[in-house]
MARTI-354825 format. One record per residue (C-alpha): residue number from 1; residue in three letters; x, y, z. Coordinates in steps of 0.05 Angstrom, whole numbers, plus 32768, in hexadecimal, padded with zeros to 4 digits. Example, Ala and Ser with C-alpha at 12.3 -4.5 7.8 and 13.67 -1.06 7.14 Angstrom:
<atoms>
<atom><num>1</num><residu>ala</residu><east>80F6</east><north>7FA6</north><up>809C</up></atom>
<atom><num>2</num><residu>ser</residu><east>8111</east><north>7FEB</north><up>808F</up></atom>
</atoms>
This chain:
<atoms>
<atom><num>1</num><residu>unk</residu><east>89C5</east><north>8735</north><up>8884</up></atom>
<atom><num>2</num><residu>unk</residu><east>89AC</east><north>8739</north><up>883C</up></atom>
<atom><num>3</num><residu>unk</residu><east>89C7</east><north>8742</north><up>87F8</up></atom>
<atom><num>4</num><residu>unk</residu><east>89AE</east><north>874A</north><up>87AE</up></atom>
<atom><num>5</num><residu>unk</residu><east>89F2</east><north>8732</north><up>8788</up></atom>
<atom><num>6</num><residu>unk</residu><east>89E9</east><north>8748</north><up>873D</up></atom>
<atom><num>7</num><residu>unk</residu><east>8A1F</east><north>872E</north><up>870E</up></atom>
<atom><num>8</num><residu>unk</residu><east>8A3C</east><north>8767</north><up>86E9</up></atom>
<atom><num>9</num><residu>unk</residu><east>8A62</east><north>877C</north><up>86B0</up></atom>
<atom><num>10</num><residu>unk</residu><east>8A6E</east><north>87C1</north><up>86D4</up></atom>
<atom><num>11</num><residu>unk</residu><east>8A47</east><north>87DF</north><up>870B</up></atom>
<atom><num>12</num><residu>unk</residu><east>8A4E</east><north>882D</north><up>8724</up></atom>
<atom><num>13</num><residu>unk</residu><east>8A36</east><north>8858</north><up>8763</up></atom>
<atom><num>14</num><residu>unk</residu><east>8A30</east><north>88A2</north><up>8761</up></atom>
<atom><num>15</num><residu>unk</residu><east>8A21</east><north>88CF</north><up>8795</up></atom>
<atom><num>16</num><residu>unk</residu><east>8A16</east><north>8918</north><up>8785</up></atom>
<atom><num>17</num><residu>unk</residu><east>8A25</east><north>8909</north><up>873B</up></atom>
<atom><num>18</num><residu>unk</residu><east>8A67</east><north>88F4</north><up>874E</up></atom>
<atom><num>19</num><residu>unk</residu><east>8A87</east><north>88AE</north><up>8748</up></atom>
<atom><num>20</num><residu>unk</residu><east>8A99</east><north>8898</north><up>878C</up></atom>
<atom><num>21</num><residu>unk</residu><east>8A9A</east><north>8848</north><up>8783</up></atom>
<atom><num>22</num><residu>unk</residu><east>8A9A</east><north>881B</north><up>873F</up></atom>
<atom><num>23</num><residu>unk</residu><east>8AB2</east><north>87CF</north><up>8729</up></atom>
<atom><num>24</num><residu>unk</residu><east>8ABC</east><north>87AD</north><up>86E4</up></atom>
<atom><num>25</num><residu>unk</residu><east>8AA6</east><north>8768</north><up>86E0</up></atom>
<atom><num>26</num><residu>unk</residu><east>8A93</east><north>874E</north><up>871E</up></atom>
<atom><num>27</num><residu>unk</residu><east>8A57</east><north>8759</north><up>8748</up></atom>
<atom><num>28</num><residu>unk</residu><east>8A2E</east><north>878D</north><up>876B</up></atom>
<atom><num>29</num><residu>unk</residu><east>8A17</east><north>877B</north><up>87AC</up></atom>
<atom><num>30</num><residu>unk</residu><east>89DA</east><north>87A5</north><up>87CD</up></atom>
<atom><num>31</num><residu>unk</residu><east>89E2</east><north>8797</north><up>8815</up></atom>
<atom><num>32</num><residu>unk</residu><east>89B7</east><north>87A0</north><up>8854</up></atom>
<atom><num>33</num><residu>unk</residu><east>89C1</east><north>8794</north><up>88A2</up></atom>
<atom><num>34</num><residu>unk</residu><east>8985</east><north>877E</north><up>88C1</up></atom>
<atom><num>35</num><residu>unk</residu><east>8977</east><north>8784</north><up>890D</up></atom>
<atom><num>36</num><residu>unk</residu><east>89A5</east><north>874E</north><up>8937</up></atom>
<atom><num>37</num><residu>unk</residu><east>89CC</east><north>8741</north><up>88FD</up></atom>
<atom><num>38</num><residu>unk</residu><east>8A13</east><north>8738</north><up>8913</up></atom>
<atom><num>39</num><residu>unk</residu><east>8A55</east><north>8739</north><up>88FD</up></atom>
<atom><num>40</num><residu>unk</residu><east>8A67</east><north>86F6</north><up>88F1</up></atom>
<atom><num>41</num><residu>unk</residu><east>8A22</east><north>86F3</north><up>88C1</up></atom>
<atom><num>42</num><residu>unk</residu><east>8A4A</east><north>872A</north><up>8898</up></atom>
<atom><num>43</num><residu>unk</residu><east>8A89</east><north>86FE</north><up>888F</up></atom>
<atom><num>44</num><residu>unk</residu><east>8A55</east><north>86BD</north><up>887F</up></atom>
<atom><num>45</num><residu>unk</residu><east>8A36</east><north>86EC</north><up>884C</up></atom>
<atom><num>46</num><residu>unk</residu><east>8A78</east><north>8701</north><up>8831</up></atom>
<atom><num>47</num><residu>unk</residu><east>8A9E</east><north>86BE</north><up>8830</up></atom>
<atom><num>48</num><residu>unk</residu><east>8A54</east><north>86A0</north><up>8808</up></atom>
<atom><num>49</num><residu>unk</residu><east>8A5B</east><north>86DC</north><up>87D7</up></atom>
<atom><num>50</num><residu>unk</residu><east>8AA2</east><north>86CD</north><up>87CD</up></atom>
<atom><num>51</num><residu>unk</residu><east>8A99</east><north>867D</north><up>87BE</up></atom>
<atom><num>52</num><residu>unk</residu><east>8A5B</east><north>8689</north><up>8791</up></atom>
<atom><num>53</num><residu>unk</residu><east>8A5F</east><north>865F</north><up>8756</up></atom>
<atom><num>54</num><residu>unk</residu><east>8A2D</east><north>8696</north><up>8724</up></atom>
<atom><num>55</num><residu>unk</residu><east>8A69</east><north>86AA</north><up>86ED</up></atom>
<atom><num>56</num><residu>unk</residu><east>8A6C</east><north>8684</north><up>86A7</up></atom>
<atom><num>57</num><residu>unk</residu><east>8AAA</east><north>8653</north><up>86A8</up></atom>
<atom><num>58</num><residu>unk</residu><east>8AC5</east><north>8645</north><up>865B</up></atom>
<atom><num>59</num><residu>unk</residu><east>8A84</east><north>8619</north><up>864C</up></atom>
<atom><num>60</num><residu>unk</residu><east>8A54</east><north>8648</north><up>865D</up></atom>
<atom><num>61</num><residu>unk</residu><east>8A44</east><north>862F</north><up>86A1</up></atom>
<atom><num>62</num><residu>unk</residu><east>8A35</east><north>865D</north><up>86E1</up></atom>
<atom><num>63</num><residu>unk</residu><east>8A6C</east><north>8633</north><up>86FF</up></atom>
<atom><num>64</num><residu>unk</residu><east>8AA1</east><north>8669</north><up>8716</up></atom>
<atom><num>65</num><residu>unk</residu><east>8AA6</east><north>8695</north><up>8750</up></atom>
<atom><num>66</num><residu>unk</residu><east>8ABC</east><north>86D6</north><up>8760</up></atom>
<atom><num>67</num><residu>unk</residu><east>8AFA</east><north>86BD</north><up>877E</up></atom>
<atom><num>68</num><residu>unk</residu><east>8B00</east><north>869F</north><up>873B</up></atom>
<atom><num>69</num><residu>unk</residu><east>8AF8</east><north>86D6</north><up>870F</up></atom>
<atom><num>70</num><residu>unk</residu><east>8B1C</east><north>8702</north><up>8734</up></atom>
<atom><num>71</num><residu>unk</residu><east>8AE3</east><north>8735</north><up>8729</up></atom>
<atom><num>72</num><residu>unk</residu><east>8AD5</east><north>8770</north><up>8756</up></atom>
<atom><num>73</num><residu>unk</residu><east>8A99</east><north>8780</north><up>877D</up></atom>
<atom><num>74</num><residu>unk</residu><east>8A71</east><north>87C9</north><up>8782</up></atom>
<atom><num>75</num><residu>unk</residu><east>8A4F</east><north>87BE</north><up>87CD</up></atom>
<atom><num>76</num><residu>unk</residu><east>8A1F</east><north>87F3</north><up>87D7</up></atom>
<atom><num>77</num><residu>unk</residu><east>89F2</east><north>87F2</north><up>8817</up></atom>
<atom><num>78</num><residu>unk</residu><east>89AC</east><north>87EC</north><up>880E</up></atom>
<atom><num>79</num><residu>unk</residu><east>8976</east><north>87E6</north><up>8847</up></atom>
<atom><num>80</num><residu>unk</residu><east>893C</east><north>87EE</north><up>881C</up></atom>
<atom><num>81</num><residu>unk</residu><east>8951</east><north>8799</north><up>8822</up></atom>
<atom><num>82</num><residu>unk</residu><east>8929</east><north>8797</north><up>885D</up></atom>
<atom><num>83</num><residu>unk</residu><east>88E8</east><north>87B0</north><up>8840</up></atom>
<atom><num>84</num><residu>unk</residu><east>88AB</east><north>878F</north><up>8862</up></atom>
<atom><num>85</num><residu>unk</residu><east>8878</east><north>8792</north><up>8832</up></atom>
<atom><num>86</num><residu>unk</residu><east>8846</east><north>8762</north><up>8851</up></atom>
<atom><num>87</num><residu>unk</residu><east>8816</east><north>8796</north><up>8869</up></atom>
<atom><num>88</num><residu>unk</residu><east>87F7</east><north>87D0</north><up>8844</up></atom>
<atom><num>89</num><residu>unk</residu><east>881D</east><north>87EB</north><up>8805</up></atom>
<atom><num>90</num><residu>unk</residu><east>885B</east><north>8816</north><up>882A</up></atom>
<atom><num>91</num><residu>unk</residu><east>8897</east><north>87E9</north><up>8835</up></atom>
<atom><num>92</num><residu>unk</residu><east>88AB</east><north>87EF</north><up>887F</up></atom>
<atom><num>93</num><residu>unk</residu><east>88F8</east><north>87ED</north><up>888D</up></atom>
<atom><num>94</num><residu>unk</residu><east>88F9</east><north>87E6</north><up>88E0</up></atom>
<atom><num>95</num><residu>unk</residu><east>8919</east><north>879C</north><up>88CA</up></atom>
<atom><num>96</num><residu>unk</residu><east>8955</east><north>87B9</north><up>88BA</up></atom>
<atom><num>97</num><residu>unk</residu><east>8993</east><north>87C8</north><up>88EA</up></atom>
<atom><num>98</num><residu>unk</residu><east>8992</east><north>8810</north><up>890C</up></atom>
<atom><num>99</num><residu>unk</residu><east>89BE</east><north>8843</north><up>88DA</up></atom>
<atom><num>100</num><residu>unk</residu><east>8A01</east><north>883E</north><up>8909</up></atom>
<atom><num>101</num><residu>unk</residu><east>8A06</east><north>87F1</north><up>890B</up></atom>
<atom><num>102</num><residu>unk</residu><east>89E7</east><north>87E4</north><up>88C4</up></atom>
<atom><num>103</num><residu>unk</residu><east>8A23</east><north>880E</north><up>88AF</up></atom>
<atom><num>104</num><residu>unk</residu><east>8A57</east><north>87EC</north><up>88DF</up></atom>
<atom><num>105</num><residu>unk</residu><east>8A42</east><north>87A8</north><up>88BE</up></atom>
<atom><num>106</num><residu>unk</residu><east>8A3B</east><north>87BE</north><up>8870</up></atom>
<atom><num>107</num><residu>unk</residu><east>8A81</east><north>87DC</north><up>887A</up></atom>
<atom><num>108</num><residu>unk</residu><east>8A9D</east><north>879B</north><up>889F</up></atom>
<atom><num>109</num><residu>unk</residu><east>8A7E</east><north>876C</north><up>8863</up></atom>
<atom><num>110</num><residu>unk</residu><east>8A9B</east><north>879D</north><up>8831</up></atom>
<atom><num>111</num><residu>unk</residu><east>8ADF</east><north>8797</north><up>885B</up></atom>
<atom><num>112</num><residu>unk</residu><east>8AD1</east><north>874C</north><up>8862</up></atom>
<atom><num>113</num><residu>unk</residu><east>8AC8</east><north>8736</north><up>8811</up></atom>
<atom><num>114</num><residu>unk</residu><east>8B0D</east><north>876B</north><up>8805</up></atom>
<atom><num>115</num><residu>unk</residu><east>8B34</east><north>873D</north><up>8838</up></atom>
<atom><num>116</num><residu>unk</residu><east>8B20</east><north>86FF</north><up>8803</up></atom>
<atom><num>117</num><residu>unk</residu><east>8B44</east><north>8720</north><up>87D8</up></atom>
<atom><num>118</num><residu>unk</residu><east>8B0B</east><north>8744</north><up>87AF</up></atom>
<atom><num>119</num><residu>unk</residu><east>8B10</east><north>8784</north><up>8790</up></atom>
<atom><num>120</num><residu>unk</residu><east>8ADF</east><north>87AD</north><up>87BC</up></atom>
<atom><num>121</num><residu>unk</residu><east>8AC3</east><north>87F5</north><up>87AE</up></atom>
<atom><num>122</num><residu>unk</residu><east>8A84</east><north>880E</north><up>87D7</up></atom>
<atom><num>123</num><residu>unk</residu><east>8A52</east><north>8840</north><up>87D4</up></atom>
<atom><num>124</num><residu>unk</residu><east>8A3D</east><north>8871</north><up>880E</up></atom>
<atom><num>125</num><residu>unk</residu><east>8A16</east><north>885B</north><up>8846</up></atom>
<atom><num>126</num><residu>unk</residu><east>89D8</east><north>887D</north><up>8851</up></atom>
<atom><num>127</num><residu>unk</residu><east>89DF</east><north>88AC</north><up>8819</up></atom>
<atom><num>128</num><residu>unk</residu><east>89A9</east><north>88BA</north><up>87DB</up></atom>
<atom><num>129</num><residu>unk</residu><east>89E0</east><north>888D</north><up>87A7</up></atom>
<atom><num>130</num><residu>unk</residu><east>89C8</east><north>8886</north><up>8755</up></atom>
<atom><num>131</num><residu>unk</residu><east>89DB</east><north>883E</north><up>8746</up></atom>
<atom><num>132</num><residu>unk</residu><east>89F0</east><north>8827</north><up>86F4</up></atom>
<atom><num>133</num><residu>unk</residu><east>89FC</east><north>87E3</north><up>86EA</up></atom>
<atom><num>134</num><residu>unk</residu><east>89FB</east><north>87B5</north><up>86B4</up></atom>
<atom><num>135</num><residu>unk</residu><east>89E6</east><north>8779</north><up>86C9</up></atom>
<atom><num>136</num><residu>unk</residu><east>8A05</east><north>8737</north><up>86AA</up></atom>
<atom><num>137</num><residu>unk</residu><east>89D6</east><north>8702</north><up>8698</up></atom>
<atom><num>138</num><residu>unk</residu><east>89AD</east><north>8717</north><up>86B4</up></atom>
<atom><num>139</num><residu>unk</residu><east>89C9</east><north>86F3</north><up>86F1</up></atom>
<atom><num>140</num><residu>unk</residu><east>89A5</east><north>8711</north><up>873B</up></atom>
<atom><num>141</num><residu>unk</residu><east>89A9</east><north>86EC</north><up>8778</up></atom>
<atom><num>142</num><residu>unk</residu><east>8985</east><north>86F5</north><up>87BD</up></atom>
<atom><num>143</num><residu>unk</residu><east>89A9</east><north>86DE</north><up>87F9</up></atom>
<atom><num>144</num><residu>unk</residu><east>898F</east><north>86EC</north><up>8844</up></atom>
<atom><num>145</num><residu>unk</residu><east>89BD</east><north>86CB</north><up>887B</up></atom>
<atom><num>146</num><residu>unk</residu><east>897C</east><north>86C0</north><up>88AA</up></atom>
<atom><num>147</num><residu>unk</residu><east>896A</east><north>8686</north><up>8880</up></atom>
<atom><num>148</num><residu>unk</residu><east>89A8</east><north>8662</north><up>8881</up></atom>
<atom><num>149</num><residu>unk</residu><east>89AA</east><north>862C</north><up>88C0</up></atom>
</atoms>
C-alpha cells in the first residue's frame, strides 16, 4: 500500500459541497491499494503511521507521534498513488488494486489506525472529493509498503 502523510493543523473533505470527513491537528493520509496488496500490509501501514515520530516535542524536535499527540487523522483514498508515469506523459493507474478490494483495504486501514486509538474521519471512496488542508511545516511524507523487507 501507499500513503502521502501530511502533518496538519486541520484538514477537510467535501463531497458535493458538503462536509462529510474533517480532523484538527493531526494528519491527512492519501491512501492507495495497489494490486496484491493485502490486508496485513494495511495494518503494517497503519501501526508505522501510528508510531511516526514527525510532531514537534517541547524543543522543537519532530520527535512525537501521533499516538503522542493524540491528534486525529483525515484518511481519504487516493489511487492516483499508483500513477506510472515512466512512459509517455498520461499517468497510467492499472498498478493500483481493482475499485472493490482497493476499497475493502482503504476502509480496513482506516478501521485499523481507529483501533490504535486515533481519531479517524474518511472521505468517500471513489467519489470526485475537494480536499483543504493546511499543511504543518510543511511536513509530507511518502510511505509505500513494497519497499519495506
Amino acid at each position: 500500500m501507499r500513503a502521502l502523510v501530511q502533518r496538519v493543523t486541520h484538514a477537510r473533505v467535501e463531497v458535493d459541497g458538503q462536509i462529510i470527513g474533517q480532523t484538527g491537528p493531526g494528519l491527512l493520509i492519501l491512501v492507495c491499494a495497489m494490486q496484491g496488496d493485502t490486508q496485513a500490509q494495511a495494518e503494517t501501514l497503519a501501526a508505522k503511521i501510528h508510531k511516526l515520530r514527525i510532531f514537534r516535542d517541547d524543543a522543537g524536535k519532530m520527535n512525537l507521534a501521533l499516538k503522542d499527540t493524540g491528534g486525529g487523522a483525515l484518511v481519504v483514498s487516493q489511487f492516483t498513488l499508483a500513477a506510472d508515469t515512466r512512459s509517455g506523459n498520461r499517468p497510467g493507474f492499472s498498478s493500483a488494486a481493482p475499485p472493490a478490494e482497493g476499497e475493502r483495504l482503504y476502509q480496513h486501514f482506516a478501521q485499523c489506525l481507529g483501533d490504535l486509538g486515533v481519531q479517524v474521519e474518511t472521505g468517500q471512496f471513489g467519489a470526485e472529493m475537494a480536499v483543504h488542508l493546511v499543511n504543518d511545516g510543511p511536513v509530507t511524507i511518502w510511505l509505500d509498503t513494497d519497499t519495506w523487507s
